[in-house]
Structures are given as C-alpha cells and as structure tokens.
N, C-alpha and C positions, 0 to 999 in steps of 0.2 A: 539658600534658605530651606529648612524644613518643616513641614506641618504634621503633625501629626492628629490622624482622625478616630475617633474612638465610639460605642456608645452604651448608653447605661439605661436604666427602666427612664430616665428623665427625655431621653431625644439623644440626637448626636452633637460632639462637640468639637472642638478644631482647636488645639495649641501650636502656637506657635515653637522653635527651635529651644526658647527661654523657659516654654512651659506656662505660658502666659494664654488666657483663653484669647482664642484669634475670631471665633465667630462660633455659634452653635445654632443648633434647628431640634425646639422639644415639639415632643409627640403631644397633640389634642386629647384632653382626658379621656375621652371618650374612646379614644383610638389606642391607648397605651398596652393593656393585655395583646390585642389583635397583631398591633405592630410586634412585641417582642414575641409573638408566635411566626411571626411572618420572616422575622432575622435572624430564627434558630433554625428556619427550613432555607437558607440563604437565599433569601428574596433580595433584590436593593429596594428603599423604601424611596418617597419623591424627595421627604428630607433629608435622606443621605445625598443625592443627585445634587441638591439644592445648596449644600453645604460646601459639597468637592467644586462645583462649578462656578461654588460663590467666592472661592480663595484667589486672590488677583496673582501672577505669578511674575517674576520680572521675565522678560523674553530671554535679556542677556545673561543671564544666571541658569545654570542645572536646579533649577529648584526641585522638589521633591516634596512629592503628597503621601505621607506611609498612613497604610489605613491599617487596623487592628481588625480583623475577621476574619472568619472559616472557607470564606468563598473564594472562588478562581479568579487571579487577575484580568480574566480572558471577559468575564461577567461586564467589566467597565468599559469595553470596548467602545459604546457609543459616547461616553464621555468628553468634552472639549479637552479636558486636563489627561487623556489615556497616557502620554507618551510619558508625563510624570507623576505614573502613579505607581507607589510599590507596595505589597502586600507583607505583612510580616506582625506574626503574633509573639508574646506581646508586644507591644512599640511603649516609646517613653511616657506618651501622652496616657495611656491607659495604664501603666503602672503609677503614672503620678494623679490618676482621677481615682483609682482605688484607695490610695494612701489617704486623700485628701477629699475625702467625697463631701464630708460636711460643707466645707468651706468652698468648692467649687457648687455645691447647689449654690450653697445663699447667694455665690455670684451671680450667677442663670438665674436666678428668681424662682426654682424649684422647692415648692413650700410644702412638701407631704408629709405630713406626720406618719411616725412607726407604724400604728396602725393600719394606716390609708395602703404603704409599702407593703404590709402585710397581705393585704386583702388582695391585692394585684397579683401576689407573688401565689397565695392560696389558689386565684380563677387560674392562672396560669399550669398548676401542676394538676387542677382537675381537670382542664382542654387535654392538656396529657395523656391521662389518666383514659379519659373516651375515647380517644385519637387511637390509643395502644389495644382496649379492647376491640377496636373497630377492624382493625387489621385484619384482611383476610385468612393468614395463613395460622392466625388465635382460633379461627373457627377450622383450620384443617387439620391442629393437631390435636384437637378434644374427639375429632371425626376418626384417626387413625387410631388414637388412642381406645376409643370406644371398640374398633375393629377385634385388637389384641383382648381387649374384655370378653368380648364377643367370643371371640375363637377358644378362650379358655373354658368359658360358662359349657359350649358347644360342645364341647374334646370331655368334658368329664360326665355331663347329662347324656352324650349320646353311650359313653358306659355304662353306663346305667341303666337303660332302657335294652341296650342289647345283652345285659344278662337279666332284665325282666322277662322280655320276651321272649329269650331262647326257652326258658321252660314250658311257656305257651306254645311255639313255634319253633322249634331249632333250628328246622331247615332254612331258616333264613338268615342265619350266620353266615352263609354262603356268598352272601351279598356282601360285596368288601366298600363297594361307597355310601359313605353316611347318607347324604343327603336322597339319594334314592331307598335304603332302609327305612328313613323317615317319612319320606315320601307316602310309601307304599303303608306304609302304620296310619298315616293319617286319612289318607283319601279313601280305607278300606274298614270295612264291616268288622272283617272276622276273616281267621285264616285261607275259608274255603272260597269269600270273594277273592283273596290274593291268589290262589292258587286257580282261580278262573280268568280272570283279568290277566293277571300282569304273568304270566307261566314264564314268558322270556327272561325274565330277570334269572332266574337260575338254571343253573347248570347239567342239570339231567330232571327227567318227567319226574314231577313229585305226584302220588295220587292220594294218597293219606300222609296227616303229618303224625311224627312219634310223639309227640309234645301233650302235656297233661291239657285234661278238659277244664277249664274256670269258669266261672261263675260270670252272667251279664255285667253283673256291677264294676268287676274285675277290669275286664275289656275293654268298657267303657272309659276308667280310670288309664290304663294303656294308652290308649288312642285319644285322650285330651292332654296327657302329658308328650306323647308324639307332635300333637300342632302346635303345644308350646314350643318344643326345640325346632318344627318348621317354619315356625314365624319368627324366630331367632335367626334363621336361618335366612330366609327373606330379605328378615331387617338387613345382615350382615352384607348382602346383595348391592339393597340400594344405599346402604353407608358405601361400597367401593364405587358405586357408581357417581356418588356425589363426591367422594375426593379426586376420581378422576377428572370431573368437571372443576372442582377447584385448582387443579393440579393444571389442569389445561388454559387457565386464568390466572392464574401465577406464575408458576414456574412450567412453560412448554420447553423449553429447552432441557429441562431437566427431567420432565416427563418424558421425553421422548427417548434420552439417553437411559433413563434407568427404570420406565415404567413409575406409573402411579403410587403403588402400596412402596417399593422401596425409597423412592425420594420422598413420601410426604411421611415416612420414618428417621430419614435423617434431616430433614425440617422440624421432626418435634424432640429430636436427640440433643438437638443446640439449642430449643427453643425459639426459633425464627427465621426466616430463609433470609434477613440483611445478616445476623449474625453467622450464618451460616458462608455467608459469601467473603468473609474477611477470613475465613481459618485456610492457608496454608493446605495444598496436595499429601504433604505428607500425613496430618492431620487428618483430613479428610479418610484416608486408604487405613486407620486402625480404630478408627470412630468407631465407638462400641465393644471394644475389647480393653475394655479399662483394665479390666479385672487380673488380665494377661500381661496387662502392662507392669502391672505393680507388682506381680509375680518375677518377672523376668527382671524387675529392681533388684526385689525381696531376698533371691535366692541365685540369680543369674542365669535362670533359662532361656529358652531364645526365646527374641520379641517375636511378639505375631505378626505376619504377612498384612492380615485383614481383618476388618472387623465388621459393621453391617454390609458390607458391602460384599460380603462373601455370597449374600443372598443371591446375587445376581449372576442370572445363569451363565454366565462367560466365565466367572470368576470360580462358581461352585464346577461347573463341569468341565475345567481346563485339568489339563493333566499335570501333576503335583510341580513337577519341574519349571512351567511356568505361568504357574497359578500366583508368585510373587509380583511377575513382569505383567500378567496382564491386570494385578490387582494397581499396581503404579500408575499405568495407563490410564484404566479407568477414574482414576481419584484425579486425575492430573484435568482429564475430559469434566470432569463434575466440579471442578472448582471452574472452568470452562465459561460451565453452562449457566451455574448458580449468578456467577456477576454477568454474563449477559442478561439475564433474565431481571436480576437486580438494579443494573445500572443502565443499560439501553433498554430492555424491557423488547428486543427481536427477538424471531424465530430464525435459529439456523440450522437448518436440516444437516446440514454439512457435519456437525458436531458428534452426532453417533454415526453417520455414517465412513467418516475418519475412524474412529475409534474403533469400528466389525472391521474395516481394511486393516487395521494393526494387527488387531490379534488372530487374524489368518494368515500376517507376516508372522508374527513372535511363533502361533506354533507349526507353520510352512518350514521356519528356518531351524526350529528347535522339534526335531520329532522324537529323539529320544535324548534319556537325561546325559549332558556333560558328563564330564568324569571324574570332574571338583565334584560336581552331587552324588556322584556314584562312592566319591570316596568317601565324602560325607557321611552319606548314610550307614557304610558298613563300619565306620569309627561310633558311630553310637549306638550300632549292635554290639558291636566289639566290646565297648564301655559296660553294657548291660547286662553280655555274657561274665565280663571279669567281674560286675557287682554281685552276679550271681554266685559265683565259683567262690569269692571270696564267704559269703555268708555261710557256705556250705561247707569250706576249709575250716574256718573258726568251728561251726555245731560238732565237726568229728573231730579236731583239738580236743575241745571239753570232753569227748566223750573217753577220748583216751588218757586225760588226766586223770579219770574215775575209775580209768580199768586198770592203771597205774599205782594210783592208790591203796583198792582192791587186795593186788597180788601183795602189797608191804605186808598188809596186814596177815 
C-alpha cells in the first residue's frame, strides 16, 4: 500500500494508492500565512507529524509513506513511520491535488473564497518582501557599493584641488599621497603654517614657496573645499571598517581567504552571498570579466584567466606563467568558503591557509615558464609581426601600381 502526502495553503492531506483522500490535518486560520512561511524555510509542522503518524500501516506489507517536499529524509528521523518513509517531488497525490483542487477542498471542508486565497497569498509575499530586505549582506552590498562611489567622487576632486593648489603652492605636488595632501590643506592656515608644521612631508628644505600670492577669500574657499574631500575621506574609512565587521558576521571564511573589500565585491556582483554559494569554481575564477568573455565569443580571442579576483594579491602579483593555476585555486578555495559560511555557517582557518601552502607549491615547482608557454608566446609575436609585414607589403604594392602607371603614361 501507498500513501501519498502532500500540502497546500488548506493544511496537509494524505491519499491513498487510489487517489482517494486517506486523512488530512488543515492549518488554524490564524495560523495559515505563518505555517506556509514556516514549510518554505523546511520546518516539519506538528500537523504534518500528526498526519504521517496518523497512517495505520500493515506490519506485513512494505507499505510506503511518499511525502511531496524540499526537505531531507534525514529531517523524519524521530518519526514512528521513518523506516517507511520516502521523499520524492512531485508524487501522485500532489499532482492529483493540483488537478483537482476545487473538488478536494469541498471534500476537507475548505471554504475560502478567492479573495480570502488572495489576501494570504498577498501577507505571504510582503513577509517575503521584509525577510529579503532584512538580510544582512542587502545592507553589505549598498556599503561596498557606496565605497566604489566614494573612490570615484575622491580620484576626480582630489585633481582638482591639486591643480588648484599647485598655483597657490607647487611645492606640494611633491606629496604623491592624497590623503596626506589633504590632510595637510585642511588642518592648515596657509602655506607658511605648512611649511613650519609639517617641513617632513617633503623632500628637500622649502623656505619660500614660487606659487602666486591670493587673496583671504581664495584660501579660505581652498581649505573648505580640502575638508570636504577629507571628510569623504574619513567617511570612506569607516564604510571599510563597517564591511569588515559585516563581512566578519557573515561570510568569515571568506573574509579571511580574500580579505573584506574583495569578497563583499563579489557578494554584490551576484547579488547575495546564498547565490553566490551555488555558482560553480569555474564561474566563480572569470566573475567580472563579462565583457572578455563575450569578446573571446564574438571574435575568438582567448578567454580570460580571471576576473574580480585578479585583485587579489596572489593572483595580481604571481608571475604571468602561473597566474592561471593560482587564479583556479583560488576560485576552487572561495566556492570553499562561501558554502561553508552559507550552510554550516563555521570558521575554518584551515581554508586560506591551504590555499598560501598551494601557491608556494605551484610557484616553488613552476619558476620559470614551460616551454608550451614559451612557444606560445613567441607564435603570437610571430602572428603580429606577419600582421605587420603583411599591411606594409600591400601600402608598397599600391605604391608601385602608381609608379607603374606613371611611367605608361
């Protein structure tokens, strides 16, 4: 004998082998939204318990309980009925409750008008809806994101200011770190406190500067438009410092392996660090290099190696040879990290530290390039020189068609 268990916004229901309702357990109006939030995060409900337990089974027979749901067989373990219970989506009973849903309410005594169905189904997808904003890593990728804003607004204002200034002050083009040019703009009067205060910053004794004389107002306007880009600067400060504490509460495994700014960059590349945990190693190792990709479609160049993850100083500062093999590694350690982080939710140190022993093997054992790479490389010199040679063949062709010409005439 067969049962099949199934269940719908009404509660759970139980057919028998014929397709005949065998026993059902509906959910308390009261209880109906909460309950089908509680069986899409696979909870077992007490009316599902109540229903599998209620099936009278013959001892002498293989009978068999098939439930319809997302969750693990392993979930039923404390069950009377575990040893005949089998899990399998869809099952009969639940293609024959979808077919026929009208006609099995009216049997259960399920009396909700469309509307009513409506209105469950509405509170349902706004619990959603908050659930989804709530998520912490919604609030880590508007925080990176802001970062990248940041660095952009920074990179084009701090030009700015440094060709205002040089004609006020030149000498302090000298100064190659932003944040100390601004610094030093901001916390200062006027050229000749910088040049008493802070004399170390630059590079040989300045005792006059060559830079034109302005006007109070001028310098004033200088030096508020300086604590604007330092308090941008600031800001930018404590935004990394508040991803790395998100980052350390979410994903530590994956902080640890790739640092803060890079991981909560390929957390907002996918949109979310569950969706991040389902994409595949190889995926993972050319993320962000779309563009490359669709090139090397388009036209047949080669694909890319890497793509965000190039950032990562293993990967940028390995030497060209096996800057592929340790880009592999890495992606292979970050899909790793992400589902631990995602589905157990441990810290394993073990996971970058694995991953520095590799790539002290890959370039211990590889110190210089192969000599597939070696041939490689000088066949698409090769290729470059002949494109060359040939564009240069054709222009003196034409030219001697003309000087051919020429002497007819």
């Amino acid at each position: 004998m067969e049962f099949y268990i199934t269940q719908c916004i009404a509660g759970f229901i139980a057919f028998d082998e014929d397709l005949q309702i065998a026993d059902y357990k509906l959910f308390k109006e009261e209880e109906v939204v909460s309950n089908l939030i509680k069986i899409e995060e696979n909870e077992i409900l007490d009316e599902e318990i109540e229903l599998i337990n209620g099936i009278k089974l013959d001892s002498n027979k293989e009978d068999r309980i098939i439930i319809e749901t997302t969750k693990r067989k392993s979930q039923y373990k404390e069950l009377e009925n575990y040893g005949n219970i089998e899990v399998k989506t869809p099952n009969k009973g639940g293609e024959y409750l979808r077919s026929n849903i009208d006609n099995v309410f009216e049997e259960i005594g399920f009396s909700k008008s469309q509307d009513e169905i409506i209105r469950i189904y509405e509170n349902l997808a706004i619990h959603k809806i908050k659930k989804s904003s709530q998520e912490e890593d919604k609030l880590l990728i508007q925080a990176i994101n802001s970062v990248d804003d940041i660095d952009e607004s920074i990179s084009k204002l701090v030009e700015r200011i440094r060709d205002w200034y040089t004609i006020y002050f030149p000498e302090m083009d000298t100064i190659s770190n932003n944040e100390t040019y601004i610094k030093l703009i901001a916390e200062s009067e006027n050229r000749e406190d910088i040049l008493e205060n802070f004399n170390e910053h630059f590079s040989e004794d300045i005792e006059e500067s060559t830079g034109a004389d302005i006007e109070e107002n001028d310098l004033l306007m200088l030096k508020s438009f300086a604590e604007s880009i330092y308090s941008l600067q600031k800001s930018r400060k404590e935004l990394e410092e508040y991803i790395d504490s998100k980052m350390e509460a979410i994903a530590p495994n994956l902080r640890d392996l790739l640092g803060s700014t890079l991981g909560a960059k390929l957390i907002a590349h996918i949109g979310s660090i569950k969706r991040l945990a389902t994409y595949p190693a190889s995926v993972i190792q050319i993320m962000g290099a779309e563009k490359a990709i669709f090139r090397h479609l388009k036209t047949g160049e080669r694909p890319p190696k890497h793509g965000l993850i190039f950032q990562h100083p293993s990967v940028r500062g390995a030497k060209w040879w096996n800057r592929g093999k340790i880009a592999r590694n890495l992606s292979l350690k970050i899909t790793l990290a992400v589902r631990k982080d995602v589905f157990s939710g441990e810290y394993d140190p073990s996971i970058a530290e694995d991953y520095l022993k590799k790539v002290e093997q890959i370039e211990k054992e590889n110190p210089f390039p192969k000599k597939t790479s070696q041939k490689r490389a000088k066949e698409r010199k090769a290729e470059k020189d002949k494109g060359k040679g040939k564009s240069k063949k054709y222009k003196g062709s034409k030219k001697n068609k003309k000087n051919k010409k020429k002497r007819r005439k």
